[in-house]
C-alpha positions in Angstrom: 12.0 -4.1 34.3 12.3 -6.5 31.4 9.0 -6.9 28.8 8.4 -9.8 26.9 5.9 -8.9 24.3 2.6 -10.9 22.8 1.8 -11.4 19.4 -0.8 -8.2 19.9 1.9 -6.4 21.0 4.8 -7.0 18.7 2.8 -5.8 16.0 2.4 -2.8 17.4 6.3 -2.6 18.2 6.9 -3.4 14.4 4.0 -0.2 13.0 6.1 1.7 15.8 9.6 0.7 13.9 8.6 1.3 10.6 7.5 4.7 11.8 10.8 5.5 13.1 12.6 4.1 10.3 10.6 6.1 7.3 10.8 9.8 9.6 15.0 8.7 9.6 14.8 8.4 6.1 13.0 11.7 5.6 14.9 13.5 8.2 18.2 12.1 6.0 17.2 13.2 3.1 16.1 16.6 4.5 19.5 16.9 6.1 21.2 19.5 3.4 24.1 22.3 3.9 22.0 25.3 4.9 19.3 23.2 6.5 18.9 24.2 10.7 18.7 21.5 13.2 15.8 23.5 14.7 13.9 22.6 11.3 14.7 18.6 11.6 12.9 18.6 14.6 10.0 20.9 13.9 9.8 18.0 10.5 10.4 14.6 12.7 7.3 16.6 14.8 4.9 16.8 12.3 5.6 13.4 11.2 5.3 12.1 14.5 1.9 13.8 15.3 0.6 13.6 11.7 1.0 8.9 12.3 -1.0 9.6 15.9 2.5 8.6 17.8 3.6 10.0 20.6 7.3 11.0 21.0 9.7 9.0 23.7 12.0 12.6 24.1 9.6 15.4 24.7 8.6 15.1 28.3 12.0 12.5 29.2 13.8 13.8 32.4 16.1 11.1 33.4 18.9 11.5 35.8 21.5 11.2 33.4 20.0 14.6 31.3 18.4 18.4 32.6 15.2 17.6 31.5 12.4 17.8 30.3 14.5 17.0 26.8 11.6 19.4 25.2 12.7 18.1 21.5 11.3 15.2 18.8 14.6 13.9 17.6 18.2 13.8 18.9 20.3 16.0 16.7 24.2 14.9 17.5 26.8 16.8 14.9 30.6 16.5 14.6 31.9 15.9 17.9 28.3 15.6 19.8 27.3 11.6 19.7 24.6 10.9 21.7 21.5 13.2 23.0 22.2 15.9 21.0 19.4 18.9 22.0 18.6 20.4 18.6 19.6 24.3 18.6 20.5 26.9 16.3 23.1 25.4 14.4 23.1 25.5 10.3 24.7 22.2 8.8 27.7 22.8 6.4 29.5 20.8 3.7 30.6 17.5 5.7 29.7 17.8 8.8 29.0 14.5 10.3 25.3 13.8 11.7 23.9 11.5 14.0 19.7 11.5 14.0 18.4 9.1 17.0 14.7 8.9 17.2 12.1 7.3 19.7 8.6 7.1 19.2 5.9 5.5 20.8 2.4 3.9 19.0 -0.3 2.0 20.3 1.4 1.6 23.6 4.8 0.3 22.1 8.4 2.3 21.6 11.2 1.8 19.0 14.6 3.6 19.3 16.8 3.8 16.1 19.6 6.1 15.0 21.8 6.6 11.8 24.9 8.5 10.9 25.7 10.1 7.9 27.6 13.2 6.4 26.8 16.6 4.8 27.1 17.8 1.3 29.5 17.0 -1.0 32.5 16.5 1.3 32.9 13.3 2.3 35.7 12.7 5.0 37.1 9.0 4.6 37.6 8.4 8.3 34.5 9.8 9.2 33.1 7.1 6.6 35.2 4.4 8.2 33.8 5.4 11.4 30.0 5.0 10.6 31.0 1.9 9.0 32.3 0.7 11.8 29.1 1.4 14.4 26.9 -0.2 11.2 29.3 -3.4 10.9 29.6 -3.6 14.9 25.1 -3.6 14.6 25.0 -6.2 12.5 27.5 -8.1 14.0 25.3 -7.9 17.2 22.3 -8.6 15.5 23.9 -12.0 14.2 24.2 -13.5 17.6 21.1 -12.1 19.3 18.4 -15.1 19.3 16.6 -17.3 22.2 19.1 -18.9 24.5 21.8 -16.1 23.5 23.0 -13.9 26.5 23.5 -10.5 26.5 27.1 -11.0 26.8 26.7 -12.5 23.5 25.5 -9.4 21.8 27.8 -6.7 23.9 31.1 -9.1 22.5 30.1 -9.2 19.5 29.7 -5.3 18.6 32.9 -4.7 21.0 34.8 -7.0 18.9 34.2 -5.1 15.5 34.4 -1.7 17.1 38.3 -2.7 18.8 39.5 -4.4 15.5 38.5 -1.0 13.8 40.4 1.0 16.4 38.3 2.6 18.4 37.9 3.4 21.8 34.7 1.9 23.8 32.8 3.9 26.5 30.7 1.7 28.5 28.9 4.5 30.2 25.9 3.8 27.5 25.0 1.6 25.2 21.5 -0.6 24.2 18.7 -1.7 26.3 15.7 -3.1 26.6 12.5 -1.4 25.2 9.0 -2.2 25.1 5.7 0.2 26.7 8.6 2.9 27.7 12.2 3.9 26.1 14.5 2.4 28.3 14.6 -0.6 30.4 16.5 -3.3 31.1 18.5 -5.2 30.5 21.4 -2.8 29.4 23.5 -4.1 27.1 26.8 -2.4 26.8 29.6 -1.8 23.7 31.8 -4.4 24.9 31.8 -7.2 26.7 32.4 -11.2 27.9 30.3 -13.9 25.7 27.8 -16.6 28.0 27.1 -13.9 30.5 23.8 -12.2 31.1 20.6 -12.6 31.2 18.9 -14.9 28.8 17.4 -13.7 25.9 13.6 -15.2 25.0 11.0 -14.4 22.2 9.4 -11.8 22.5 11.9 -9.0 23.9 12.3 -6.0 22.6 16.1 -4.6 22.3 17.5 -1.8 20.9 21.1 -2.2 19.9 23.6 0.8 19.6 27.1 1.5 19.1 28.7 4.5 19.0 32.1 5.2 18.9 34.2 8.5 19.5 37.4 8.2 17.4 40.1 8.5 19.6 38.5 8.8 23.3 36.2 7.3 25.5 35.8 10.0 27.3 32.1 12.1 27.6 31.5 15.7 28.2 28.5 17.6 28.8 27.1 20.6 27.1 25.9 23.6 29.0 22.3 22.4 27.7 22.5 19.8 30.1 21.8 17.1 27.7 24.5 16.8 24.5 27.2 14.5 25.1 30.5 15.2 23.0 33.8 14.1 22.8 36.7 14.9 25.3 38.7 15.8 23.0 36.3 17.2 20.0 36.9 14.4 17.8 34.2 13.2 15.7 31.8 10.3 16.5 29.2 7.8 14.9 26.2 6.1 16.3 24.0 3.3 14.9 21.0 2.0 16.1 18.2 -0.4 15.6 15.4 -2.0 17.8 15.1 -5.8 16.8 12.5 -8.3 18.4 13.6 -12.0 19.6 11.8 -14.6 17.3 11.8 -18.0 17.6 14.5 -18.4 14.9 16.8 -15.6 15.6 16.1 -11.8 15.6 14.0 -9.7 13.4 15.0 -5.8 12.3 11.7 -3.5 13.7 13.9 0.2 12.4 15.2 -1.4 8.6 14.3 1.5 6.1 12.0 0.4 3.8 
């Protein structure tokens, strides 16, 4: 299913994305050595309910995860990158986190994530890495607009993410979002410009690269749901729902 929005509803979707963008920010600054991932999502929870949102993870069971997720925020550490199921894990001095949040408000989603590191340690390739996933956003970003394809978009990020290096996976990647988390059209890490469907005002995407720095290769965590490296390398994720305008794209996720 592919949404286009009204005027009604994309300002819903953009009180959604500044929700999701200030509970980031809080859950960042929150995110100290000693801290436990079970306390970011017992915060990002109270924040959610506390705004009268509803959260996109709680009840998910899609085929691709052991569901119900039964969590507020994705919690991804070190070599985890995407749907990490917070546990009982303490952070320490540079680890590297990745916080991907979906809400829901007044009947419309946004879906963001950011990276960042721990502490006082601050390991130069895993900087390089989130870099990479933030330069690869807003290189997608640049060429998203109506009459661009979704081929557009996916060469664009895969085109900063292989100059930096890095493996692709094309196992996941963006999509469409609007009344429910996912939908379609997926747009994947890498890919051929002018192909696609057809991008219009008033769709909702969310954009995310994520890179793993020397694989492509997923595995799955006994808990069903955490997807980490092959090899236990380290990974970065980046993420942003932006809304087609007339003139280009607008940013719904930008902190504030």
């Amino acid at each position: 299913m592919i949404e286009i929005l009204n005027r009604t509803e994309l300002h819903r979707a953009k009180e959604a994305g500044a929700l999701v963008a200030d509970i980031l920010q809080a859950m960042k600054s929150r995110s100290m050595v000693g801290v436990n991932l079970l306390e970011i999502d017992q915060w990002a929870q109270a924040m959610i309910i506390d705004a009268g949102a509803q959260s996109c993870y709680v009840d998910y069971s899609p085929s691709f995860g052991r569901g119900p997720f039964g969590h507020y925020i994705c919690t991804s550490v070190n070599d985890a990158v995407l749907h990490g199921l917070p546990h009982d894990y303490t952070l320490a001095d540079g680890d590297l986190v990745s916080l991907d949040l979906a809400v829901s408000k007044n009947g419309v989603a946004a879906d963001s994530a950011i990276s960042f590191t721990v502490g006082d340690s601050k390991p130069l390739d895993s900087l390089a890495m989130i870099d990479a996933t933030e330069r690869a956003l807003s290189a997608g970003i640049a060429v998203a607009g109506p009459g661009a394809r979704i081929g557009d978009i996916s060469h664009a990020i895969g085109s900063v993410l292989s100059a930096a290096g890095y493996p692709i996976n094309t196992q996941f990647g963006g999509h469409g979002i609007g009344s429910t988390m996912h939908q379609d059209p997926h747009i994947a890490n890498t890919g051929r410009p002018g192909r696609g469907y057809k991008l219009r005002p008033g769709l909702l995407l969310a954009l995310e690269p994520w890179v793993m720095a020397d694989t492509a290769e997923l595995v799955t965590d006994d808990d069903g749901w955490t997807l980490r490296s092959a090899t236990g390398c380290r990974t970065a994720h980046s993420e942003h729902t932006i809304a087609i305008t007339d003139d280009g794209a607008e940013i719904l996720t930008l902190a504030r």
